[in-house]
N, C-alpha and C positions, 0 to 999 in steps of 0.2 A: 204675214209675219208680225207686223205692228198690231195685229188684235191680238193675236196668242199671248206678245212681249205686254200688254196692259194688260189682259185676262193675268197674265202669271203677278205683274204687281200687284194687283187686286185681290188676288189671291194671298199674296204676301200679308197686304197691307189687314183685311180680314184678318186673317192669324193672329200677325202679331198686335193686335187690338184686344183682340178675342183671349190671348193667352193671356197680357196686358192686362185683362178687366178681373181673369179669375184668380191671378196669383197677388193683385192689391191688397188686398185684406192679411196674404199670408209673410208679404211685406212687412204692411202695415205692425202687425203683429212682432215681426223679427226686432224690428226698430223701435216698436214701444219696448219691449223685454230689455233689452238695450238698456233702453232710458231708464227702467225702474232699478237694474241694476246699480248704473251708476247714481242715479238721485237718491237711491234706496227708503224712500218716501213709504211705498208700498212695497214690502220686503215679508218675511215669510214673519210669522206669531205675530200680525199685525195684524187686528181687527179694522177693518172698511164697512162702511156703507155707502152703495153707490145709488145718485139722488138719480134714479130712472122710475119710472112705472112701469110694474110696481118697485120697491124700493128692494134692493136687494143687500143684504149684509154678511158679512163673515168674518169669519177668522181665515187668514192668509195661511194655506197650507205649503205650495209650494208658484214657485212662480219661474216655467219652462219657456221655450222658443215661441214659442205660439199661443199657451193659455197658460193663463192662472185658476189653480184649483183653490178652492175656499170649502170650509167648513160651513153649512149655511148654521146661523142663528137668528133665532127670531125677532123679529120688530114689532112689538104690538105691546099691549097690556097683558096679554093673556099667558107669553113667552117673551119677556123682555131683552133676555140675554142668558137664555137657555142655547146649547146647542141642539138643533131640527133632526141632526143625525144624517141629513141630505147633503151631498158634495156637488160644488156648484164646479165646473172648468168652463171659465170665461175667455175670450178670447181676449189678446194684451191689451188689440188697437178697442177695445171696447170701454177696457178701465182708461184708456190714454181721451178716448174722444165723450165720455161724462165725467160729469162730475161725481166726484168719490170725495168724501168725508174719512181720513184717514185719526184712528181715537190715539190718542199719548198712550205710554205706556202703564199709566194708573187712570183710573174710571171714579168717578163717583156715585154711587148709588146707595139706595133707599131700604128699609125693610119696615112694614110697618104692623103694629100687633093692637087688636082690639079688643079691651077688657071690659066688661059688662061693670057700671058704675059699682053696684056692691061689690063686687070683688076686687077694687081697684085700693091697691097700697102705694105710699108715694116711692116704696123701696124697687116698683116694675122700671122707673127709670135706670137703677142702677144696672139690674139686673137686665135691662137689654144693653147696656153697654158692655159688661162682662161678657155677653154671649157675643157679642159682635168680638170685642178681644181675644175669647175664646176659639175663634174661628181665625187667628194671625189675621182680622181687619183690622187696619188704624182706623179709628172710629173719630170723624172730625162731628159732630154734635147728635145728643138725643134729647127728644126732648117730649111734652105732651100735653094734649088739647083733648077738651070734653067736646061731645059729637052727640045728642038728643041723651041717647039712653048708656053710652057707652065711652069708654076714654081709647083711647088715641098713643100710643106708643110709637113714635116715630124715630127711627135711628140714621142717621146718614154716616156712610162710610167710606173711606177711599180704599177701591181694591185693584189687584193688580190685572188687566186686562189678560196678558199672556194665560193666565190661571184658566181662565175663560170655561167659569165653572159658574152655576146660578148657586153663590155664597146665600142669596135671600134667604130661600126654603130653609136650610142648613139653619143659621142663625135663630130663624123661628121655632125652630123645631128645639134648639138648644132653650130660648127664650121661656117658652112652655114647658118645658119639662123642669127649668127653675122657680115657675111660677107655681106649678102644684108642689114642689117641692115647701116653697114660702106657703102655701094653701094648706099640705098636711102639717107642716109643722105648728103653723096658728090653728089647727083644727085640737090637736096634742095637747 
């Protein structure tokens, strides 16, 4: 009778170990959700990067009992803060137990346009800062530097994260179409 009565503790003790070890995580997770609620740190239209390998970032789409969904955006040169179009659903206790890089709600960034020395007028500084205004950036400086064969049009902008649109492309695209515009009209 006393081996049946420790087989059946033992048995207990298994389980509830065993049940223990697989619902931690879903815990875990209940109670981070919890916490981002109330700290509201990481909250939904909030772009994160979380410092793991590889480096993971998004836009905060929603944030439920057990994961958080994000928009993924890229992190690199080649997609800076393009949205991937990939949906990321992380688990809470995941963003709770790394480190996440949470961005304010206005960003700073860059657009930069390169004009072959002869075609360079000193009126391309204005005219990238109009295209960056044109695009509702507040434009905090532009400015430009010669580079071997070509000049340098650099605009730094502050934009609003939430937007979480790649304004670069956009502003260049605006930037050149004023620049041939200045180019026919001194051709005229």
């Amino acid at each position: 009778m006393a081996d049946v009565y420790s087989f059946q503790i033992l048995v207990t003790l298994v389980s509830a170990l065993g049940f223990s070890f697989v619902l931690k995580d879903y815990v875990a997770s209940i109670i981070a959700g919890i916490i981002f609620r109330k700290v509201k740190h990481i909250s939904p239209n909030r772009r994160i990067k979380v410092l793991t390998n590889p480096i993971i970032k998004g836009d905060i789409v929603e944030i439920g009992w057990l994961r958080t969904t994000l928009m993924e955006v890229g992190d690199g040169e080649r997609l800076p803060s393009v949205r991937t179009g990939r949906i990321l659903k992380l688990p809470n206790f995941f963003l709770f137990n790394n480190p996440v890089l949470v961005y304010g709600d206005k960003i700073i960034d860059e657009v930069v346009a390169h004009v072959e020395e002869s075609k360079f007028r000193p009126e391309l500084v204005d005219i990238m800062r109009k295209s960056i205004e044109k695009l509702g950036q507040k434009v905090v400086d532009v400015g430009v530097f010669q580079k071997e064969k070509y000049f340098i049009i650099h605009g730094i902008f502050e934009s609003e994260t939430c937007s979480m649109v790649d304004v670069r492309s956009k502003i260049l695209i605006e930037f050149y179409r004023r620049f041939e515009e200045l180019e026919n009209k001194n051709a005229d």
